[in-house]
C-alpha positions as CSV (number, residue, x, y, z in Angstrom):
1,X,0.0,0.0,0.0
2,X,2.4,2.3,0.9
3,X,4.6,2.0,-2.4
4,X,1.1,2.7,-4.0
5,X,1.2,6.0,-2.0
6,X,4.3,6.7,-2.5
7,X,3.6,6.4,-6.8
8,X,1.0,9.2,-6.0
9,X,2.7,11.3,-4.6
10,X,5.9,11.2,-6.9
11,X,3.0,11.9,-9.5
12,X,1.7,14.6,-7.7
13,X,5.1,16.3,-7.2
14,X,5.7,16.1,-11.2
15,X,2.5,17.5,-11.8
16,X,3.3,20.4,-9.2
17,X,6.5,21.0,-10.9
18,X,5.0,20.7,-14.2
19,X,2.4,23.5,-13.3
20,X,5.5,26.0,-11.6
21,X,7.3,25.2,-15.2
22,X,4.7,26.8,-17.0
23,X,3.8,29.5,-15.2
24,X,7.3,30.4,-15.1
25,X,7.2,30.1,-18.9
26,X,4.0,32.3,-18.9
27,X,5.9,34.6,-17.0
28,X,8.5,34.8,-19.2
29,X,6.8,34.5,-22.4
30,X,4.5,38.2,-20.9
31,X,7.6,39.6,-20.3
32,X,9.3,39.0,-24.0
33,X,5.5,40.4,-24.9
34,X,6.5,43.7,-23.5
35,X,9.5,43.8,-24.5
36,X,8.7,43.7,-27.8
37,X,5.9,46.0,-27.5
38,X,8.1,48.7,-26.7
39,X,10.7,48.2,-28.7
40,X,11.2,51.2,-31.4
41,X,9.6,50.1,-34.5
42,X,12.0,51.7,-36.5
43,X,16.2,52.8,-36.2
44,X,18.3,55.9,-37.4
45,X,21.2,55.0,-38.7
46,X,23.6,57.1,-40.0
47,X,25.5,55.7,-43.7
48,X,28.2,57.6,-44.9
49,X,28.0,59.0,-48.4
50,X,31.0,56.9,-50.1
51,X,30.5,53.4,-49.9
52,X,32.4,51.8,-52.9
53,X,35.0,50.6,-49.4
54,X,32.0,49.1,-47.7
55,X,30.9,50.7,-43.7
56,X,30.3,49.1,-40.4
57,X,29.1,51.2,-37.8
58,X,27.3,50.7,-34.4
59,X,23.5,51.5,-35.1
60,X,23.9,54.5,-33.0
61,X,26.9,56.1,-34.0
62,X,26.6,59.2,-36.0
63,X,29.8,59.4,-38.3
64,X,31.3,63.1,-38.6
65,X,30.4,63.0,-42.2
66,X,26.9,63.2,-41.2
67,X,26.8,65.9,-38.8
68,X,28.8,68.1,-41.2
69,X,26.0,67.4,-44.0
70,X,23.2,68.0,-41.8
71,X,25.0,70.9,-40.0
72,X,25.6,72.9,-43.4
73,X,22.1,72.0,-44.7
74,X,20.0,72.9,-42.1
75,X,21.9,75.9,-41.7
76,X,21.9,76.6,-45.2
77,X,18.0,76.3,-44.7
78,X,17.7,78.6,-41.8
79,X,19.9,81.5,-43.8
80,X,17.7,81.4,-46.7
81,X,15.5,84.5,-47.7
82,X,14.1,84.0,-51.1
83,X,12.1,87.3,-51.3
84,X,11.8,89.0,-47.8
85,X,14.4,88.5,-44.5
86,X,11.9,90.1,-42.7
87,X,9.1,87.5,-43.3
88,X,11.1,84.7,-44.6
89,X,14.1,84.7,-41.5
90,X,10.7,83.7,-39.0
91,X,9.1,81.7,-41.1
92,X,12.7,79.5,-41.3
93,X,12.7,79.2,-37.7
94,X,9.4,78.2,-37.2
95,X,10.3,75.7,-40.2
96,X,13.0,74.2,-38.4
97,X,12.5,74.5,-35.0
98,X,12.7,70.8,-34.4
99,X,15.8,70.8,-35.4
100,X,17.2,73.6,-33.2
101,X,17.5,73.2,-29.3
102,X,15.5,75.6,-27.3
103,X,18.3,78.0,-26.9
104,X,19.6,78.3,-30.4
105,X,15.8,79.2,-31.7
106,X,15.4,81.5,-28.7
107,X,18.9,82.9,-29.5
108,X,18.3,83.3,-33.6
109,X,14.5,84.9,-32.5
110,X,16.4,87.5,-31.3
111,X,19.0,88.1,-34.1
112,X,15.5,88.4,-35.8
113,X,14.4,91.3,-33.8
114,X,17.9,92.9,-33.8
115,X,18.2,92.7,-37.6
116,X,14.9,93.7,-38.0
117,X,15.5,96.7,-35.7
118,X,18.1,97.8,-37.7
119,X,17.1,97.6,-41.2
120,X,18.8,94.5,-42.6
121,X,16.0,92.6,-43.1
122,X,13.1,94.5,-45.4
123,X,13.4,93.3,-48.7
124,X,16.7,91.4,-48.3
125,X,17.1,88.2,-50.5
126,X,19.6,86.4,-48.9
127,X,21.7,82.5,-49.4
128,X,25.0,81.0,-48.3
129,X,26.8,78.0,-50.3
130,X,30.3,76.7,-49.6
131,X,33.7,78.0,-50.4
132,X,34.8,75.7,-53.0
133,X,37.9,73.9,-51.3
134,X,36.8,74.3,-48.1
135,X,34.1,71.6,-48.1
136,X,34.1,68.2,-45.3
137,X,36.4,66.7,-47.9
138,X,38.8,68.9,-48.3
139,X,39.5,68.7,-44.4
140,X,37.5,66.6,-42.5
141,X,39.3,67.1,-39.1
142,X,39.0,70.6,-38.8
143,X,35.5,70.8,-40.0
144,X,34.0,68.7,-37.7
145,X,36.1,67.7,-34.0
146,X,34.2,65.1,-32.1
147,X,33.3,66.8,-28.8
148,X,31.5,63.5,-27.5
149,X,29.6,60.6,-28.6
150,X,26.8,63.0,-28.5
151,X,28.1,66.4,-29.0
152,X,30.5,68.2,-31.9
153,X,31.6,71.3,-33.4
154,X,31.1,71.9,-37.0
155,X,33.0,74.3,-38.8
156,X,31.5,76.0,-42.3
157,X,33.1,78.1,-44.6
158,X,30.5,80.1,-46.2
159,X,30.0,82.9,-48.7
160,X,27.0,84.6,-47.5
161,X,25.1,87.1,-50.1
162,X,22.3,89.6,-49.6
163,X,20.5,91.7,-52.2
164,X,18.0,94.4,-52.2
165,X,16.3,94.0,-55.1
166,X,18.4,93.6,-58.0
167,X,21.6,95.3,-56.1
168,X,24.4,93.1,-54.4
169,X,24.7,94.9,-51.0
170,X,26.7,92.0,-49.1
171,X,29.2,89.4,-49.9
172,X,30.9,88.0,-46.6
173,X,33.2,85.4,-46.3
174,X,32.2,83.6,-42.8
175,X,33.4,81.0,-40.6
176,X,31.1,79.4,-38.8
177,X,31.6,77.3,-35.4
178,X,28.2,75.7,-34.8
179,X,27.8,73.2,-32.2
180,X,25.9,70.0,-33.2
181,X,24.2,67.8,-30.3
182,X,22.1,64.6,-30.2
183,X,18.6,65.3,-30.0
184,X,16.8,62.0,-30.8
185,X,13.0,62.9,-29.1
186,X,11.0,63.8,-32.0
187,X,11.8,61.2,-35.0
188,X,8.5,62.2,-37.1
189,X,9.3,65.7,-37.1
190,X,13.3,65.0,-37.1
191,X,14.7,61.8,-38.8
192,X,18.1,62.7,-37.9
193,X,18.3,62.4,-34.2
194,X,20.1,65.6,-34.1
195,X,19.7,69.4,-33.3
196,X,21.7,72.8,-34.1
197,X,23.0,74.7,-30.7
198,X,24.0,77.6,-32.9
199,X,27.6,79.4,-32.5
200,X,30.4,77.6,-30.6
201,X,31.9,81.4,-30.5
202,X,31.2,84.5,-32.9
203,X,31.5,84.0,-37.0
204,X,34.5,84.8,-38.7
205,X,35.1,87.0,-41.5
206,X,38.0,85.1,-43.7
207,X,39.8,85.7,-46.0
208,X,39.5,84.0,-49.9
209,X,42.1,81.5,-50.5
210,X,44.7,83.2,-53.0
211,X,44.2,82.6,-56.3
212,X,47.3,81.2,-58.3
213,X,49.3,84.2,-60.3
214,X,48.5,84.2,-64.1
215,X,50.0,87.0,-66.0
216,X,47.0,86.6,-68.6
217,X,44.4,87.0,-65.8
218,X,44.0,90.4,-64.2
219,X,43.7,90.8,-60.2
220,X,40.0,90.1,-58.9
221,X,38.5,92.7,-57.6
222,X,37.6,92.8,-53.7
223,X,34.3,91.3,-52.6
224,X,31.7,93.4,-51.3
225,X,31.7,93.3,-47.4
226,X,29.0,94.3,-45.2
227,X,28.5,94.7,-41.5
228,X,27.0,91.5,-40.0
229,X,27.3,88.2,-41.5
């Protein structure tokens, strides 16, 4: 009788263990569930323009490449004035507020007010475009130095012109030190995960690169300058 009992309860132990087994596999199972809920349904990642050599990069690396082409577009963007600074230059920041930090838009909202307190804006038509020779290729380590694995400064060497009307009024030759930081918390409105902190320190005026002596060629004339750039 007893080894009778015993069977029983050896079966009832198994079953017992059997039942702890899966709800620990329940528990588990909810738990991957979750998980996978919350994971992100889709990834930035960052390629870099040449890849004839082939790229491996850690998902959430942002290659220096990359900041300096969205650094120079966006900025590009926000110092464009197809017909009118003084409607155009707030209509930019509004564009591209996501991809400014608080502080930068705050900051350029009040270079609006100051250039539109002095005059520069009515009527201006204004664009930048890179110095040819001074592009990312031409020096990738001193246009864009790796501040952290979410920060960096990005230098541009841009000519910036302004018109009234049909008249030329400006042509400035500007450096600009514009820091770059990871800003990955709005993905619909800004793909690239990053955000414009505006000036490291105060543009530059620069000079243009020397042209090569040619007795057949006479001397360029100087650019126009004006006062801000």
């Amino acid at each position: 009788m007893s080894r009778f009992k015993n069977e029983v309860m050896h079966l009832q132990a198994h079953v017992k263990t059997l039942r702890l087994g899966s709800a620990a596999l329940f528990v588990v199972a909810l738990l991957l569930g979750v998980g996978w809920w919350n994971a992100p349904k889709s990834l930035t990642i960052h390629v870099p323009p040449d890849l004839r050599s082939g790229s491996t990069r850690k998902w959430w690396d942002v290659p220096p490449e990359s900041v300096y082409a969205f650094t120079f577009y966006i900025w590009q963007q926000a110092q464009r004035w197809p017909t009118n600074g003084e409607e155009d230059y707030p209509r930019n920041l509004n564009a591209l507020s996501a991809y400014l930090t608080p502080s930068c838009r705050a900051f350029l909202q009040q270079d609006y007010v100051y250039r539109r307190g002095n005059g520069e804006l009515r009527q201006r038509v204004r664009g930048i475009y890179e110095i040819p020779g001074r592009g990312y290729g031409d020096d990738p380590l001193a246009r864009v130095r790796v501040v952290s694995a979410n920060n960096w400064i990005v230098t541009l060497d841009v000519s910036a012109d302004e018109y009234l009307g049909s008249e030329q009024v400006k042509r400035a030759l500007v450096r600009y030190a514009l820091k770059v930081a990871r800003m990955d918390v709005d993905p619909e409105r800004n793909p690239f995960g990053l955000a414009l902190d505006c000036y490291a320190h105060a543009p530059q005026r620069i000079d243009p690169a020397p042209a090569p002596a040619s007795v057949s060629q006479p001397p360029a004339a100087n650019p126009l300058q004006g006062g801000t750039p």
